[in-house]
N, C-alpha and C positions, 0 to 999 in steps of 0.2 A: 504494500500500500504506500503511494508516495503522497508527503503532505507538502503543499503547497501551501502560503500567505494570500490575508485579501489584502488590498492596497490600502485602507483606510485607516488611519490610526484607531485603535481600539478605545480611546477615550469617547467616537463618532458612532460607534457599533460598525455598521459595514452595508451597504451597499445592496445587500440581500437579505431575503425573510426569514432568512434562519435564526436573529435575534429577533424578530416579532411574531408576537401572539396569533396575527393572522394565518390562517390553513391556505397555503401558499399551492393548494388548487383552483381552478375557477370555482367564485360563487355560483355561477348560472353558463348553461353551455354558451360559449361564443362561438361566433363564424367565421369559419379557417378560410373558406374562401371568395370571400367578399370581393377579391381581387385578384387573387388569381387559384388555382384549381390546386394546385403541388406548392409544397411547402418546402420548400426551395430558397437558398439566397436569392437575392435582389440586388443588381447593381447596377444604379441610377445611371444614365447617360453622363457622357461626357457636358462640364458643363463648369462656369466657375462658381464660388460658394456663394450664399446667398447673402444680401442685405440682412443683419438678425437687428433685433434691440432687443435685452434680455432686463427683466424684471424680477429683482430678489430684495430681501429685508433679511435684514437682524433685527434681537429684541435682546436684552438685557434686563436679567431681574436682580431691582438692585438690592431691596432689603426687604424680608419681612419682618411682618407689626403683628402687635396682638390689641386689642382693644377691647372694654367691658362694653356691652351693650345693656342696650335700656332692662333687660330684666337680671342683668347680671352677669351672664353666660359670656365665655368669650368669644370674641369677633375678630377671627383672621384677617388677616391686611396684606397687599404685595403694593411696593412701590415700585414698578417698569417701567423701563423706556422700549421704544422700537424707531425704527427708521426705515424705512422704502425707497425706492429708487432705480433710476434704468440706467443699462448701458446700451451703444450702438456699434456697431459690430458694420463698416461698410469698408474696408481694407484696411484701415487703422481702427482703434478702439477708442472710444470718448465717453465720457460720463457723464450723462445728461441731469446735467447740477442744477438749471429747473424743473426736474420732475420729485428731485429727494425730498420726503417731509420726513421731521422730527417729529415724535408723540411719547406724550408721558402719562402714566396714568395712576391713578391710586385705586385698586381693585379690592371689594371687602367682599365678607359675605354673612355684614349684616342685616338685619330684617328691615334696615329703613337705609333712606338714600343717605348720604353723606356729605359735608362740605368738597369741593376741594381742596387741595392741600398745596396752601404755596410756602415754599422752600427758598428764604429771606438771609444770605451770610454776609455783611457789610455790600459789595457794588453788587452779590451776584445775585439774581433771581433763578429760583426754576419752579417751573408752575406743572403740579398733577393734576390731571383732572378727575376726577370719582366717580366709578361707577361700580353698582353695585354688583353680585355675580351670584344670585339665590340659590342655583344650582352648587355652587361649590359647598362642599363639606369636609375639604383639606386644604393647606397650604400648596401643595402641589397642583390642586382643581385648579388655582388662579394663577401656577404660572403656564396653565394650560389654555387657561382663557383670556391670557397676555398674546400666547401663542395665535389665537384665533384669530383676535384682535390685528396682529400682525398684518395674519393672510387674508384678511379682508379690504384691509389696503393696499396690499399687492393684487388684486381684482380691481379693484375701482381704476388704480393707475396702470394696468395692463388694457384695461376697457378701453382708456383715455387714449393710453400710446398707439391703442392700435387701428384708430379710425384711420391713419396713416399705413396704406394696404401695399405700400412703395417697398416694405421690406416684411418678414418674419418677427412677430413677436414672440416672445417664448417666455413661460411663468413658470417659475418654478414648483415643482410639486403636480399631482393631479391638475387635471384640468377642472375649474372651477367652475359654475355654472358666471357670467359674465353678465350686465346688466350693458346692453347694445354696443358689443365688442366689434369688430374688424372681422373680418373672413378669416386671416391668416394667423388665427392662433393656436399656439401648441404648447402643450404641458410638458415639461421635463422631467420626471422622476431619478430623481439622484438617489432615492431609497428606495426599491422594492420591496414591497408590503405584502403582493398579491400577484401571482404570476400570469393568470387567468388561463393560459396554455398549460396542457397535461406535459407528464413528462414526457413522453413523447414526441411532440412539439419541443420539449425545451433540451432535445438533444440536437437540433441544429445550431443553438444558439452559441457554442465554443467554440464552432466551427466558421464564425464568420468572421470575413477578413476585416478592417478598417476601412471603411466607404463601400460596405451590405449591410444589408437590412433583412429582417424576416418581410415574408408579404403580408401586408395590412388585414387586421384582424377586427372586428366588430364586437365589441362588448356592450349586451343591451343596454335598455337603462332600467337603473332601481338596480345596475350590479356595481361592487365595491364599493371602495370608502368613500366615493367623491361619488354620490347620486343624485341626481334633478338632472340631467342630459333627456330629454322627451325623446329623443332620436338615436341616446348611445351616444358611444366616442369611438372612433375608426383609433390603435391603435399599432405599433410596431417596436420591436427591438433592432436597435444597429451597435456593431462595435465602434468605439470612440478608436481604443490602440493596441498596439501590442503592448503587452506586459513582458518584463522581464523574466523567463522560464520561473525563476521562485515561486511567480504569482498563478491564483488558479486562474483560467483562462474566463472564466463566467466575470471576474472581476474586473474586469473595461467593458462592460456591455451595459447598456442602458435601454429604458424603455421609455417612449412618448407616444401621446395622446392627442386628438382634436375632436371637433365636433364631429358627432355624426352626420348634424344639419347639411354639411355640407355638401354637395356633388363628389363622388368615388373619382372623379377626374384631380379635381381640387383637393382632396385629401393625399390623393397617390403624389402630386408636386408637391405638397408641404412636406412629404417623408421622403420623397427623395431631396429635396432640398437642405433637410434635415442631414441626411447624412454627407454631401456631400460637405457641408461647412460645420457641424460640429467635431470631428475629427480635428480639423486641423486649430481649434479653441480648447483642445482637454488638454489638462496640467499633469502631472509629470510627480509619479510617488518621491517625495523625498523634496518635492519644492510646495503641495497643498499635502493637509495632512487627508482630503475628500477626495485625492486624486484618484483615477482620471473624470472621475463625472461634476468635482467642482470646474467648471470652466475656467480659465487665464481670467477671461475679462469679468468674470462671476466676483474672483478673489479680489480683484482690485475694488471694484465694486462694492462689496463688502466691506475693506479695509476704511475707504471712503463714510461708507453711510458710521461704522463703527467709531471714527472720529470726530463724528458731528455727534452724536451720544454724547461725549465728551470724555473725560477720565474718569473710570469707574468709582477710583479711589477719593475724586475731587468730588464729586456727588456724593458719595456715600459722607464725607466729613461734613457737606451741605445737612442731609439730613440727621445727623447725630447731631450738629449745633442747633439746630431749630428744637429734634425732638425734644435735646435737652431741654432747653428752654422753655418748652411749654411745662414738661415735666416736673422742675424749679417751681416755673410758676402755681400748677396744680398744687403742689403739694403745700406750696407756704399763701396760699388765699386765702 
């Protein structure tokens, strides 16, 4: 038995459903040949890589709180930050530094709404806003619903970016349901959760070289974790790179998604487009620790929105001097 490495730093899990909970067969049969009949690699014509803009966020949770509430009981608290933002991808890479917004939030989960929480240290301000999260019942529920929070702003500004149908948007994660998106959008999955192909199917996927793809698959709707698609999402797997023999070879492939809405013409361009210029955007084990399915211009990007956050450690002393001070004050009124 030979063992091979995944590429991902183990601090990130990995790339495949082997660390998650999800039964990493299809929920519901999909349709193998929506596009074509044999399940066979795919390799897009000759062609140069596409116009992409790529949309990703960070979130950062910076401290939790406890609080008594009105009958006594305690009242969890998460004070987050998150960030969103595009990049453009059209032979060089740019950061589209009007589309980034900053968001901070004060997230409880107690039974009535809350002030917001501004965060006052001599010149600096930082302002959270309060909402409350009733479903939470642990500290971890809220930085899951930080989480959410996130990706629901990465939908809106995916939405926005992509009225602009001149190039490839691409979101990361499932594909979202979008409130009056662009034609040209596609979902990245840098984590597999769910394979929807039997094993069967997923003994071609080792096998494909860097710019193949499996042929486009139909997953209905009301199937996996991202449901409200009325039509399904046309999906496919392509390899990003070779890995260096240590690595198992399932570990540079990746799987993306689109609407179903769309024309089988139109989806089959977006996948091949897709492979033709994600390839030459995947980063390199040993220089991302998400490598190959965190993108070059993904990471920059990233690095970006994560410095407008600001310093982890210069907010958190923001909020130890205010809490203190309310705390001072509570006690000696």
């Amino acid at each position: 038995m030979v063992v091979r490495l995944l590429p991902w730093q183990p601090e990130y899990g990995s790339a495949l459903p082997f660390d998650s909970e999800t039964a990493p067969d299809p929920m519901d049969p999909v349709d193998l040949t929506v596009e074509r009949p044999v399940w066979a690699p795919v390799t897009p014509d000759p062609a140069p890589p596409a116009a992409v803009q790529i949309v990703d966020g960070v979130r950062r949770a910076e401290s939790h709180a406890m609080d008594d509430g009105p009958d006594g009981e305690p009242v969890f608290g998460l004070f987050g930050s998150y960030a969103v933002g595009g990049v453009r991808c059209d032979g060089r890479a740019r950061i589209l530094e009007e589309s980034i917004l900053v968001r901070r939030r004060y997230l409880h989960a107690g039974p009535d709404a809350l002030p917001d929480r501004t965060i006052v240290s001599g010149a600096a301000t930082v302002h959270f806003e309060a909402h409350r999260v009733p479903s939470a019942t642990t500290a971890q529920a809220l930085v899951g619903a930080l989480n959410r929070a996130m990706l629901d702003e990465e939908a809106l500004l995916a939405a926005e970016l992509s009225r602009d149908e001149s190039v490839v948007t691409l979101l990361d994660g499932p594909l979202r349901p979008l409130r009056s998106p662009g034609r040209r959008v596609v979902g990245y999955v840098k984590r597999i959760q769910q394979w929807y192909v039997s094993a069967t199917e997923r003994d071609l996927l080792p096998t494909l070289a860097p710019g193949e793809r499996t042929p486009l698959f139909l997953i209905p709707p009301g199937s996996g974790l991202e449901a409200g698609h009325a039509e399904g999402r046309y999906s496919w797997f392509l390899r990003l790179r070779h890995l260096n023999p240590l690595y198992h070879p399932l570990g540079g492939v990746m799987r993306l998604e689109t609407s179903g809405a769309l024309p089988l013409s139109e989806a089959v361009a977006l996948a091949d487009d897709t492979t033709r210029t994600l390839p030459g955007l995947s980063s390199v084990p040993g220089h991302d620790p998400r490598a190959p399915h965190n993108l070059v211009p993904v990471g920059a990007l990233e690095a970006a929105l994560t410095h407008r956050l600001g310093d982890r450690r210069w907010v958190q002393r923001l909020l130890t001097a205010n809490v203190g001070r309310e705390a001072h004050a509570a006690v000696y009124a």
